[in-house]
N, C-alpha and C positions, 0 to 999 in steps of 0.2 A: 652430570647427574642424569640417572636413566627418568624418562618421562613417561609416569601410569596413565598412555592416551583412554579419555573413554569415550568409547566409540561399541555403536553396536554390530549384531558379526556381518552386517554386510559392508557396512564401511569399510573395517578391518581388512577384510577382501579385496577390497577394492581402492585401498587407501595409497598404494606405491602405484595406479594405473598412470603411462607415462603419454598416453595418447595427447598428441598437439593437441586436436580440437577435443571438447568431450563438453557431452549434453546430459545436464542433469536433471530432471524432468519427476512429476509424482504429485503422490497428493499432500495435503495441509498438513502438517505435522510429521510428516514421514523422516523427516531427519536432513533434506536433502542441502538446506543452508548450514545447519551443523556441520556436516560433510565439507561443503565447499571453504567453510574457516579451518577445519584442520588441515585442507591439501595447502591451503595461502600460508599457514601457520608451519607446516613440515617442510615447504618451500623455502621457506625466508629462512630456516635454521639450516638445512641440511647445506644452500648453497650460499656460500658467502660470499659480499657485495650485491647479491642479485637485485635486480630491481622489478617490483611487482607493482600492480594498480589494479585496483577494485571500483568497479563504475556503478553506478545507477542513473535512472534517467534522469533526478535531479539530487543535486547534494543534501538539500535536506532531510528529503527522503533517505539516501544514504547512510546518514547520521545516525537515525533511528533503526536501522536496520544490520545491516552487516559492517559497519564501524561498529557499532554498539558489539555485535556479538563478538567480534574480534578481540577489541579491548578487554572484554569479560573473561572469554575463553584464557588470556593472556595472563589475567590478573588469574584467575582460575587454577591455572600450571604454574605460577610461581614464576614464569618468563621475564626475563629483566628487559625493558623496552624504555625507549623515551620518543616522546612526543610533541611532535610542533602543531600545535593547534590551528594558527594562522595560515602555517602552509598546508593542514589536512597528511601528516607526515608521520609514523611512527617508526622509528630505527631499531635494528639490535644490537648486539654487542657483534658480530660480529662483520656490521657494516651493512646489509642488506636494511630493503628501506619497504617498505607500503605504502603509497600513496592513493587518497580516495580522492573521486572526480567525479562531477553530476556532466553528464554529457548533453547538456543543452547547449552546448558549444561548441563545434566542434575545432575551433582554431586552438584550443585550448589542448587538443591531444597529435595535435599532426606531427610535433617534434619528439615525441617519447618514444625509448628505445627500451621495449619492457622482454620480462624473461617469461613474465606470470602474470597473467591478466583472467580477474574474474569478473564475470556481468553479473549481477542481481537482475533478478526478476526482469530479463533479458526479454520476454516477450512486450515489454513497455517501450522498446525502441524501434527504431525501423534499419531496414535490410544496409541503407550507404552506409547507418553510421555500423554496423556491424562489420563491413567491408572495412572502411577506416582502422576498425580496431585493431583485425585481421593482420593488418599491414604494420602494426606497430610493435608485436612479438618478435623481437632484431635484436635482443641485448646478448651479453655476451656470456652469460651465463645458460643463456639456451644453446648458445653455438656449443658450449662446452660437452653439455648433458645434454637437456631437453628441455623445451619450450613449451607452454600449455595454457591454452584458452579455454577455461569452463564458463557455462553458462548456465544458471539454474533460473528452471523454467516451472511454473504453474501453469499446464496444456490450457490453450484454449481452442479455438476451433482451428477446421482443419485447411484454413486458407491462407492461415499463418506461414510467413515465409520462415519460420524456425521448422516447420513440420517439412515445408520441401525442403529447405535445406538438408537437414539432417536424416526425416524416413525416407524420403524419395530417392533423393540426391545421394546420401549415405553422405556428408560430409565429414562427418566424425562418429566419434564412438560416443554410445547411450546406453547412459541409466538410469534404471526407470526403481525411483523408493518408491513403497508404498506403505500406507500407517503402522501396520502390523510388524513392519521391520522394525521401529521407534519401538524397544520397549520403556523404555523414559516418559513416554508420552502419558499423561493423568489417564483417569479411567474416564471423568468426565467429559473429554474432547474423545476416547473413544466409541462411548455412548451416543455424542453428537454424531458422530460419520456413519455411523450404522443406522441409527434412525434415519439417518435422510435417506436410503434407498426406499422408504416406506412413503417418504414425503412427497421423494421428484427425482423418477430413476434418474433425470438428464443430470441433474446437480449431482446425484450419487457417483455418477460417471467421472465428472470432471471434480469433481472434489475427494470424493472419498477412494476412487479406484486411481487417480491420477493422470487420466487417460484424454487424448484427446478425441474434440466431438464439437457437434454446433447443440444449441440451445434454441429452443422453440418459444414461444408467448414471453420474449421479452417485454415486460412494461417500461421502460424507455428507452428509446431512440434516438430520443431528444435533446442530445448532447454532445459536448463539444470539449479535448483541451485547451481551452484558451486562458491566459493570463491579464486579467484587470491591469490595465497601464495606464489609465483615464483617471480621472476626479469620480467621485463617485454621489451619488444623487442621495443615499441612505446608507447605512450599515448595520445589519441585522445580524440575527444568530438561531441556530438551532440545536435543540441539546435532547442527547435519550442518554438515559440512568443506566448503569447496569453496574455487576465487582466482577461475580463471575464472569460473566460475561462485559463483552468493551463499553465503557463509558464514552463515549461521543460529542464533540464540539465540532459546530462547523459555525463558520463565519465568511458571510455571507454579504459582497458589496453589489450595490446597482448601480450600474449604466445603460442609459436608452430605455429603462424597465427592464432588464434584463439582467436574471440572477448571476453572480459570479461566485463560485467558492471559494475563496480565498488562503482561506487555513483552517488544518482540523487536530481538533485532538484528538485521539482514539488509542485508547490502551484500557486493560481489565486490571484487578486488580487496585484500582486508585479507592480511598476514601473520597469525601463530596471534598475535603478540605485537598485535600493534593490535587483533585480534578479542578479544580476552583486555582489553584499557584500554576499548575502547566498551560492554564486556559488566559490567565495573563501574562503570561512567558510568552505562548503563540500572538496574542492578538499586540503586544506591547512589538514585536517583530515589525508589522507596520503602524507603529507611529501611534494606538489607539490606548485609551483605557478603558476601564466597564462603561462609565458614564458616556462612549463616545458609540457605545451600541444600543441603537432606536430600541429592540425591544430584544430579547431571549427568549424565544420561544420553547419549551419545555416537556419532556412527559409529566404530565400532569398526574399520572399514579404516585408521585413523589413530593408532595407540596412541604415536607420538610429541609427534603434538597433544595428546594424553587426559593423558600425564604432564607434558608443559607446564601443565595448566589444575591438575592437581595440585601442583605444586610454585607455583602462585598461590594456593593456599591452597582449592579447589573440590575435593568429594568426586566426581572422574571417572570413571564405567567405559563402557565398551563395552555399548552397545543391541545388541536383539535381531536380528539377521539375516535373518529370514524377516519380509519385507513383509507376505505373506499375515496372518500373524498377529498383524501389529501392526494391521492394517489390522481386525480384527474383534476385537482390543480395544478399540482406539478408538469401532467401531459398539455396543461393548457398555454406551458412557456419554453423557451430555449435555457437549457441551461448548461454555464461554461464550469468547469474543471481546471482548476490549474494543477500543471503537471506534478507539483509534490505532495498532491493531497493524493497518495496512493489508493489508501485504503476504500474513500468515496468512490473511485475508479472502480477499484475492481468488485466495491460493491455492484452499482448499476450495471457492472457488468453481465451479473450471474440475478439481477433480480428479475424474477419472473412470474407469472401468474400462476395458480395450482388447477389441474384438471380434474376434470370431473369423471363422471364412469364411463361416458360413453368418448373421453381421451379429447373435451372439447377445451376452452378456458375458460375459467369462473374468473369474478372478480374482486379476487383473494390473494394475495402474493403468498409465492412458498415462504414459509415462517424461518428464513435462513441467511445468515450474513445481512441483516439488516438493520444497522444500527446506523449506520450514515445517510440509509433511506428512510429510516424515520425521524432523525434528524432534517434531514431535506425537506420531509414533508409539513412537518410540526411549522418549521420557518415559511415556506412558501405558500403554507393556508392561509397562514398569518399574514401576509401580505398580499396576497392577491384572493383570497377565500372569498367564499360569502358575504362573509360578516367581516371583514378585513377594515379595520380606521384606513387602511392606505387605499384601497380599492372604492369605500363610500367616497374619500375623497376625490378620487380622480375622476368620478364619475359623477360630481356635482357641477353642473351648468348653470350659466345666466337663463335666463328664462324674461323677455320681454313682454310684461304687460299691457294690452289696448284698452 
C-alpha cells in the first residue's frame, strides 16, 4: 500500500539524502524533528531487519519527545508496529526494530551494531559520547546500502563542538530548516518568531533564523546539571499557568540549601484538571504525593487555578509579582538541573535581560521562553525571598540575656 508522506517541499527534497553523517540544524518550529521521524520511519521500512536507535540525553526526555512523535507519526500512516515497552522496542513487520536510549550511560551502548542512529537535540551531549556513537553505525544493513547518523540540532553558540565539527571541520552534510519552510506551523507560533526580532535581535537569531551565535546579558550563570541523589531537607514546587502557551510544574528538592529541579511539567495546551493528573504522574515518579510538597508556589493572576490544585490536595498560594525580585533571588543561590528536565535547560539557557537605547541592560528579562523561569522564580522567592517562613526561620538566633 503506497504511503501519502506528508512532508513539506523541502523535506521532500531532501528526504532520500544518503549522507553517513548529516546535521540537521534550524529554528523552533521549522519542521527539522518532523524530518528526522520520517528518515527513521522510511529507514526501518525500506530495509528489512535493519537495526536503528534514537538517543537522547536522557530517556525521559526521550519519551516525551521523538518516541512520542514516532509512535504518532506511525499510528498517523496506518504502519503496523509492535511494541515492547520494558525494553523501549518498536518492531515491523518486516523484522527491522527501533530502539530508544537515554545516553547517561554509556556502557549501555558500547555493544550495538546499528544501521541508523538518530540524536535528539544532540547539542545536550558532549563530543566522547558522540564519538561512541560514531563507532556503533557497524550493522549489516549499512554494509549493504548505507549507514546514517543524523543529528538534530537547536544552534547554540559558536564554541559548540557540533559547530566545529560539522562548519569548520565539514564533517558531514547540513541542513539548515528554517520556520517559513513548516507550512503546518499555526500562525500563532509565527507571529511569536517574528516579533522577537523587535524584542532581542540575539534571541531572533538563534530562535527564529536558526543560526548560530552567542548571547549577551545572560541573567543566569548560576547553574548546574546535577542530579539530587541525597535525602532531601524540603520539597517544594513552582507553577506558571498558561493553554496557549506551556503550562509549567517544576519540583523542586533541597540539599545543603541548595535548589535542585527535580521534575517538570511543561506542555500547552493542558486544562488546570490534566495539568493537575501529569503533575501527579511526574511527582508520584519519585515516591511523593501533593501533601508531600511544603508549599506550590503559583502565578497568582490565576487564583482559580491555585484553589483547584488545593482542593487536589497541594499546599497552593500566589508567587511573588515583581519579576525584578525574583529574579535576584534566584542570582542569590546555585541552582542544579537535572539532565531530563530539558525544557528548564534550555530555558535559562536563552533567558536574558532586555536592552535599552543606548544597547546597555535593563533589569527586565526579554518576555520570551519563560515559563520555567517563572516557575523557578515564584518557588525560589518563596523560599529564600524577603518574606520567605523558610528564610525568617533560618535566620532566627538564640539571643542571650544579661
Amino acid at each position: 500500500m503506497a504511503i501519502l508522506w506528508k512532508l513539506t517541499l523541502k523535506q521532500k527534497k531532501t528526504i532520500h539524502c544518503k549522507a553517513r553523517k548529516l546535521l540537521v540544524e534550524g529554528s523552533a518550529g521549522s519542521g527539522k524533528t518532523i524530518y528526522a521521524v520520517h528518515k527513521v520511519i522510511l529507514y526501518a521500512l525500506e530495509h528489512p531487519n535493519a537495526r536503528l536507535a534514537v538517543f537522547r540525553g536522557t530517556l525521559p526526555a526521550l519519551k516525551v519527545t521523538a518516541w512520542l512523535e514516532i509512535r504518532e507519526a506511525l499510528y498517523n500512516y496506518d504502519i503496523y508496529f509492535q511494541e515492547n515497552k520494558s525494553d523501549n522496542i518498536i518492531t515491523f513487520l518486516n523484522g527491522s526494530t527501533i530502539q530508544f536510549k537515554g545516553l547517561d550511560d554509556l556502557k549501555k551502548i558500547r555493544s550495538l551494531n546499528l544501521d541508523f542512529i538518530w540524536i535528539e537535540q544532540a547539542e545536550e551531549i558532549d563530543l566522547p559520547v558522540y564519538r561512541e556513537l560514531e563507532k556503533r553505525l557497524r550493522g549489516k544493513a549499512s554494509k549493504k546500502d548505507y549507514g546514517q547518523l543524523i543529528l538534530t540540532v537547536t544552534p547554540e553558540d559558536k564554541n559548540h563542538w557540533i559547530y566545529d565539527e560539522y562548519h569548520r571541520e565539514h564533517a558531514g552534510k547540513i541542513l539548515h530548516f528554517h520556520y517559513t519552510d513548516n507550512p503546518f506551523l499555526p500562525d500563532e507560533y509565527v507571529a511569536e518568531y517574528e516579533d522577537l526580532k523587535e524584542k532581542d535581535y540575539e534571541l531572533y537569531v538563534k530562535y527564529t533564523l536558526g543560526e548560530w551565535g552567542n548571547l549577551s546579558f545572560l541573567i543566569y550563570e548560576n547553574w548546574d546539571e546535577k542530579v539530587l541523589t541525597r535525602g532531601t531537607q524540603k520539597w517544594l514546587a513552582g507553577v506558571d499557568f498558561g493553554f496557549s502557551s506551556p503550562s509549567c510544574f517544576l519540583l523542586i528538592g533541597w540539599y545543603d540549601d541548595e535548589p535542585y529541579i527535580v521534575k517538570e511539567v511543561y506542555q500547552d495546551r493542558l486544562t488546570n484538571r490534566e495539568f493537575i493528573i501529569q503533575i501527579k504522574k511526574a511527582i508520584s515518579e519519585v515516591g511523593l504525593t501533593p501533601g508531600d510538597i511544603g508549599t506550590v508556589y503559583c502565578d497568582n493572576a490565576e487564583p482559580d487555578r491555585i484553589e483547584e490544585f488545593n482542593q487536589e490536595g497541594f499546599n497552593a498560594i500566589g508567587g511573588k509579582k515583581d519579576v525584578t525580585a525574583r529574579i535576584e533571588t534566584v542570582r542569590s543561590t546555585f541552582v542544579h538541573i537535572s539532565p531530563e528536565c530539558v525544557n528548564s535547560k534550555r530555558e535559562i539557557k536563552g533567558y536574558k535581560y532586555q536592552r535599552d537605547k543606548n544597547n546597555h541592560p535593563t533589569e527586565k528579562p526579554v518576555p520570551f521562553n519563560d515559563h520555567a523561569m517563572d516557575a523557578l522564580g515564584y518557588c525560589l522567592y518563596g523560599a529564600l525571598g524577603h518574606l520567605s517562613p523558610f528564610k525568617m526561620k533560618d535566620e532566627i538566633v538564640d539571643i542571650e540575656v544579661w
